[in-house]
Backbone as a printed PyTorch tensor [residue, N CA C, xyz], in Angstrom:
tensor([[[ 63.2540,  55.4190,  20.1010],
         [ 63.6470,  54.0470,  20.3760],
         [ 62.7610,  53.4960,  21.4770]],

        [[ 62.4440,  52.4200,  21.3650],
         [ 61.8090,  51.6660,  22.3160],
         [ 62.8150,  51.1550,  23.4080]],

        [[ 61.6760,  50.8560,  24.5980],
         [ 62.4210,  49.8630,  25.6930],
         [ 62.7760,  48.3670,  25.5610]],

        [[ 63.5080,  48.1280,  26.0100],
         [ 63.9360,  46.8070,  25.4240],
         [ 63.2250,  45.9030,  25.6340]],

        [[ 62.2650,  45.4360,  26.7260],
         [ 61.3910,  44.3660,  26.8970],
         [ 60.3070,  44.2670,  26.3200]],

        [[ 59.8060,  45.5630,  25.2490],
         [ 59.0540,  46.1170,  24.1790],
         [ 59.0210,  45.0320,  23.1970]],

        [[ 60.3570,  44.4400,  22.4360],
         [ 60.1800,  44.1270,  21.1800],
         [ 61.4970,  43.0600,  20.9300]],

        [[ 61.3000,  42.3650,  22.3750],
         [ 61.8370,  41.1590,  22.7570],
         [ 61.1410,  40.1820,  21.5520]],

        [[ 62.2990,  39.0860,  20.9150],
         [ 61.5160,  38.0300,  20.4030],
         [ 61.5670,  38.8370,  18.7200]],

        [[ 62.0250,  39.9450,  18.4390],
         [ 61.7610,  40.3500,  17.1090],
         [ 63.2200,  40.1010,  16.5030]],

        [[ 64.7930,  39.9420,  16.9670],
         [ 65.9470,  40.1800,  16.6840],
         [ 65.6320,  38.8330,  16.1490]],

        [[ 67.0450,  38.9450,  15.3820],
         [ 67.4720,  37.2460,  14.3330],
         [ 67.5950,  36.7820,  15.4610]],

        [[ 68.4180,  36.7130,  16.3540],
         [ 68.9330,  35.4890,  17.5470],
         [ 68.0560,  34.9820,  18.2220]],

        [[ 67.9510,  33.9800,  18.5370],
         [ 66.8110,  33.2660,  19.1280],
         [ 67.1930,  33.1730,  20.2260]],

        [[ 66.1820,  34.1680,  21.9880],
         [ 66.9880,  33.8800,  23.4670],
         [ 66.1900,  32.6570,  23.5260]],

        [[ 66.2200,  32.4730,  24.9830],
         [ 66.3520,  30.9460,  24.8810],
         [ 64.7010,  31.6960,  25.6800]],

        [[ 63.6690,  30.5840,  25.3760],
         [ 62.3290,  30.5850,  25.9520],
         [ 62.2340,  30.4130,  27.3080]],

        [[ 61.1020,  31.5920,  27.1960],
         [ 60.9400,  32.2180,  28.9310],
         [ 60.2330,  30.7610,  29.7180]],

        [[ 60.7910,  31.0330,  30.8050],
         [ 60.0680,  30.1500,  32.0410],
         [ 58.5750,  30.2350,  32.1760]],

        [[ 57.8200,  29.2040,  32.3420],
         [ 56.5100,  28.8890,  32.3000],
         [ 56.0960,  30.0000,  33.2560]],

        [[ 56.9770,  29.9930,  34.3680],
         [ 56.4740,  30.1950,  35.8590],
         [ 56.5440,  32.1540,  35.3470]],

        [[ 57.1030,  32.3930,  34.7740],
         [ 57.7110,  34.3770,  34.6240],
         [ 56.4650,  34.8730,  33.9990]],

        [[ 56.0510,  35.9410,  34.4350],
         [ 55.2630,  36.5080,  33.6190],
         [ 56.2500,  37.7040,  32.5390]],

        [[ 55.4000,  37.5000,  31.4220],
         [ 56.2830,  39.2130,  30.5950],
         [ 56.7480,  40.1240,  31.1940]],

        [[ 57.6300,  40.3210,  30.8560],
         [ 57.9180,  41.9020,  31.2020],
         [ 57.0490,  42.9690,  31.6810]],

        [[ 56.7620,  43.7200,  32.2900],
         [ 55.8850,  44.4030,  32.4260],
         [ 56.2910,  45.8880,  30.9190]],

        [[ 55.0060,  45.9460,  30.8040],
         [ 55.2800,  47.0840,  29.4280],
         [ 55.7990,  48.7980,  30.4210]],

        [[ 56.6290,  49.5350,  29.1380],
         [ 57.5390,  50.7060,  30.1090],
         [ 56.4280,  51.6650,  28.9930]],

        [[ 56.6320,  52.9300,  30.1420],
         [ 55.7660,  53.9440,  29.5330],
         [ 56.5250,  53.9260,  28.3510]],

        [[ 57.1630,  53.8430,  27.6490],
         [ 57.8600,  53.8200,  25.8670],
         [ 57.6260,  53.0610,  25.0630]],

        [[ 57.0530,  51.5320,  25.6440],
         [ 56.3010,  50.7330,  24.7960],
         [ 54.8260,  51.4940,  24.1360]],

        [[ 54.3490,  51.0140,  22.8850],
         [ 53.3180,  51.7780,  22.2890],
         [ 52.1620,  50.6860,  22.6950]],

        [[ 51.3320,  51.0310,  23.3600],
         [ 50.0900,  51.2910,  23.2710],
         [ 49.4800,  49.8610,  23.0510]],

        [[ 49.7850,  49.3830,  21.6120],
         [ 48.9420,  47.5990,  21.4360],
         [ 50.5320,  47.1260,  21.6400]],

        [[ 51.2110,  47.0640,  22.3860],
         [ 51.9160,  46.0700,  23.1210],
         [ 51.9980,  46.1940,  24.3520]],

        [[ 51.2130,  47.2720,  24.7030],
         [ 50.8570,  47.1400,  26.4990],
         [ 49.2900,  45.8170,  26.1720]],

        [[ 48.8850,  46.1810,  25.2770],
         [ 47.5190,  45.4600,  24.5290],
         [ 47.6210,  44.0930,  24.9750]],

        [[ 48.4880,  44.0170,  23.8800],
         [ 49.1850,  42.2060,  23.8250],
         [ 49.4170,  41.1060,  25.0780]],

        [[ 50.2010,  42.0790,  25.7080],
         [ 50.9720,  41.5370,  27.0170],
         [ 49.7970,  41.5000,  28.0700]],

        [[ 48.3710,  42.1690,  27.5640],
         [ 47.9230,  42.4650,  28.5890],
         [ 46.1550,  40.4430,  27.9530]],

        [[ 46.2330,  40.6440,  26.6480],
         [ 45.9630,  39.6850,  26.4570],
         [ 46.5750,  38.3530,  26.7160]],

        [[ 47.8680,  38.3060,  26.6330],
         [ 48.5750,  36.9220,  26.9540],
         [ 48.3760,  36.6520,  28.4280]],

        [[ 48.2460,  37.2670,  29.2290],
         [ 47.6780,  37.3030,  30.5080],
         [ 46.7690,  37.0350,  30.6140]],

        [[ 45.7000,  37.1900,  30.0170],
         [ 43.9480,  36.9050,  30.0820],
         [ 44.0520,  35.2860,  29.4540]],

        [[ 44.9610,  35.1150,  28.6110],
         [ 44.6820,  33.5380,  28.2280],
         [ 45.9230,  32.6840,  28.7680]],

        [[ 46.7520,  33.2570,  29.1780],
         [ 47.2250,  32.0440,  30.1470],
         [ 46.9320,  31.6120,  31.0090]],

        [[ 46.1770,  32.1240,  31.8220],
         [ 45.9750,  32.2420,  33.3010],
         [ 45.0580,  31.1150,  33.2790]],

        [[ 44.8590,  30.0350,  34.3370],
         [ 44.8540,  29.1660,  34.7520],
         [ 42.9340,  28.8470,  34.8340]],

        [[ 42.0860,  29.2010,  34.6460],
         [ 40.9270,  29.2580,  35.3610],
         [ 39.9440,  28.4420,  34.7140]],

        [[ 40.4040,  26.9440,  34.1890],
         [ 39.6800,  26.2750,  33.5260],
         [ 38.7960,  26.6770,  32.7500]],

        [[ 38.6670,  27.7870,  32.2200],
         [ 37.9830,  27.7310,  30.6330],
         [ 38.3350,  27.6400,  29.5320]],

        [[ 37.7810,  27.0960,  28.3910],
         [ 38.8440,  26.6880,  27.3510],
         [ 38.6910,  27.9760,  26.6710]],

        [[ 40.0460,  28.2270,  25.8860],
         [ 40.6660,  29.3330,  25.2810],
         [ 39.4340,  29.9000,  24.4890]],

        [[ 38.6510,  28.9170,  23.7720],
         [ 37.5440,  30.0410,  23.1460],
         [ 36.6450,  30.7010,  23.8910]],

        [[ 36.7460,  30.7790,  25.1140],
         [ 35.6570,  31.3610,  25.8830],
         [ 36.0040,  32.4110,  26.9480]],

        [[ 37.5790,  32.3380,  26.8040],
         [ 38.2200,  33.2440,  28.3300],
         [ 38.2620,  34.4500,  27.3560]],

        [[ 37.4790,  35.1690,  26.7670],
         [ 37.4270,  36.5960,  26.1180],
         [ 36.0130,  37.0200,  26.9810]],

        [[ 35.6990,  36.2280,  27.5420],
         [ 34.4870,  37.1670,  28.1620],
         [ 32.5530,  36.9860,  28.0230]],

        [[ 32.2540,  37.5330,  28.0400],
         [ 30.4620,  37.4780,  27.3940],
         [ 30.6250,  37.7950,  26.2200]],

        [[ 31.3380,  38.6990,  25.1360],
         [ 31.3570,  38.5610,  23.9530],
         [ 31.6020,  37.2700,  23.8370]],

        [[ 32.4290,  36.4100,  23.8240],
         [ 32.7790,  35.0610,  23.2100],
         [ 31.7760,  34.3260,  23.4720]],

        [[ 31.6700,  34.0620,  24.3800],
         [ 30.5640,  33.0520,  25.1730],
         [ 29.0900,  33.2650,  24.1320]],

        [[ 28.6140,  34.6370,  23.7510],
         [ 27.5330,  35.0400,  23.1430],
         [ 27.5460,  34.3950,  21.6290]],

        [[ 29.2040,  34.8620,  21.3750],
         [ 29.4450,  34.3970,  19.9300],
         [ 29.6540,  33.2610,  19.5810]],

        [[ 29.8780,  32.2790,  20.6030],
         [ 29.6640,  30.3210,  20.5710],
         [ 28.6780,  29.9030,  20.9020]],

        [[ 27.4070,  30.3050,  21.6040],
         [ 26.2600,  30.2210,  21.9210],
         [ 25.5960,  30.4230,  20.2020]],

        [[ 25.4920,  31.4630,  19.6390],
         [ 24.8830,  31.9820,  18.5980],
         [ 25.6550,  30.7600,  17.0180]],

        [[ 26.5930,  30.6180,  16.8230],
         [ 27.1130,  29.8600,  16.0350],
         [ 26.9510,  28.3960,  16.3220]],

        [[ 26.7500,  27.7920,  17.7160],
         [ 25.7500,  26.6220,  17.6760],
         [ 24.8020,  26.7350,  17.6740]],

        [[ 23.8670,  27.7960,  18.0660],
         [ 22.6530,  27.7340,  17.0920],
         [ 22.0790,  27.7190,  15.9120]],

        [[ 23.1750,  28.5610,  15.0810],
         [ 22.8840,  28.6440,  13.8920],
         [ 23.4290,  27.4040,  13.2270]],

        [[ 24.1800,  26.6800,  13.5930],
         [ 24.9920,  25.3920,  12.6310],
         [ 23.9000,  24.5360,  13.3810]],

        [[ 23.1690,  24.3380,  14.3040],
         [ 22.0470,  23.1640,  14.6840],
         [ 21.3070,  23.5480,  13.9140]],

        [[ 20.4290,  24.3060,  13.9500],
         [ 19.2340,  24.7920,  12.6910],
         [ 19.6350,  24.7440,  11.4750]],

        [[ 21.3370,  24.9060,  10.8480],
         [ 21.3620,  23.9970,   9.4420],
         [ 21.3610,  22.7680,   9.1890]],

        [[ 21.9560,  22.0130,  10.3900],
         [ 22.1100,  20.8400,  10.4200],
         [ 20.6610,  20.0500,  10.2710]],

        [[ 19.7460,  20.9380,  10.9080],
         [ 18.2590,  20.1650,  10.7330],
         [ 17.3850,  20.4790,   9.7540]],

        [[ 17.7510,  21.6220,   8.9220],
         [ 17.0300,  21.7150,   8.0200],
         [ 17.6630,  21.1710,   6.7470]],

        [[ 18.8230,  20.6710,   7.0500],
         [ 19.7060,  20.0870,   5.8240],
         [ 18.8600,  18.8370,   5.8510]],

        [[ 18.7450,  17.9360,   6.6890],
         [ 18.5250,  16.8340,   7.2900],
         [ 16.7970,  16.7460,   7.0330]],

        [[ 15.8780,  17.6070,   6.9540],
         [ 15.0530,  17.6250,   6.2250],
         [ 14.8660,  17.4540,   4.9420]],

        [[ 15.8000,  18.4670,   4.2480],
         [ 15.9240,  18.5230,   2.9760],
         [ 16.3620,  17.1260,   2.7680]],

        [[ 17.1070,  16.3990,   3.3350],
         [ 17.3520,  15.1790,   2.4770],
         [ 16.7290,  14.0720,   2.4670]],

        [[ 15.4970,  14.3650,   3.8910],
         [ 14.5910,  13.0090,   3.9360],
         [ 13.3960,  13.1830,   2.9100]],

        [[ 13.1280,  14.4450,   2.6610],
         [ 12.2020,  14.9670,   1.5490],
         [ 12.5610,  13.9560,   0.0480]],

        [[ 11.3140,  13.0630,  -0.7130],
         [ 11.6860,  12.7020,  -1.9320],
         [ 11.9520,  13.4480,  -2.8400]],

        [[ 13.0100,  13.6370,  -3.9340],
         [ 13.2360,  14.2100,  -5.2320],
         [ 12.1450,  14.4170,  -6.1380]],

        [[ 12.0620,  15.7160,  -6.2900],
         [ 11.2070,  15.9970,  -7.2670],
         [ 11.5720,  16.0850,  -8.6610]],

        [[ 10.4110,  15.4220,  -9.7710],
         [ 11.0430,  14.6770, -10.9750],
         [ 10.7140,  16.1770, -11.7400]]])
C-alpha cells in the first residue's frame, strides 16, 4: 500500500483544490519512484522565474526551440521561393 499523499487526486471524490501558496506533499519513502518524479517536475514549472513554460526544462528545451525555429525559417523561405519561381509548362 502506498502513502497517502502518494495518490491524492486519484479517488472518485473530488477534495477541494490545494492552495496556490502549499507546495505538494512532500513524497514518503513508499511513494514509487516517478511520483517522487512528478512532484519533483511540478516544482520546476511552477516556480516563479519568468520563463515561459516551454523553456523552464533547461538547455535541452532551449536547444530544442532554437533548432525548430530554425528549421521552420528555412522552410518558410524556401517555400517562399518555390512560389515566386514561374510554373513550369
Amino acid at each position: 500500500m502506498h502513502g497517502a499523499g502518494c495518490h491524492r487526486g486519484l479517488s472518485l471524490s473530488r477534495p477541494p483544490p490545494p492552495s496556490v501558496s502549499s507546495p505538494p506533499s512532500p513524497p514518503t519513502p513508499l511513494c514509487p519512484l516517478w511520483w517522487q518524479r512528478t512532484i519533483e517536475h511540478q516544482k520546476l514549472f511552477q516556480e516563479d522565474n519568468g520563463l515561459p513554460v516551454h523553456l523552464k526544462g533547461g538547455a535541452m528545451d532551449s536547444a530544442l526551440y532554437h533548432f525548430t525555429t530554425l528549421i521552420c525559417t528555412c522552410y518558410s523561405l524556401w517555400s517562399l521561393a518555390q512560389a515566386s519561381r514561374p510554373k513550369k509548362n
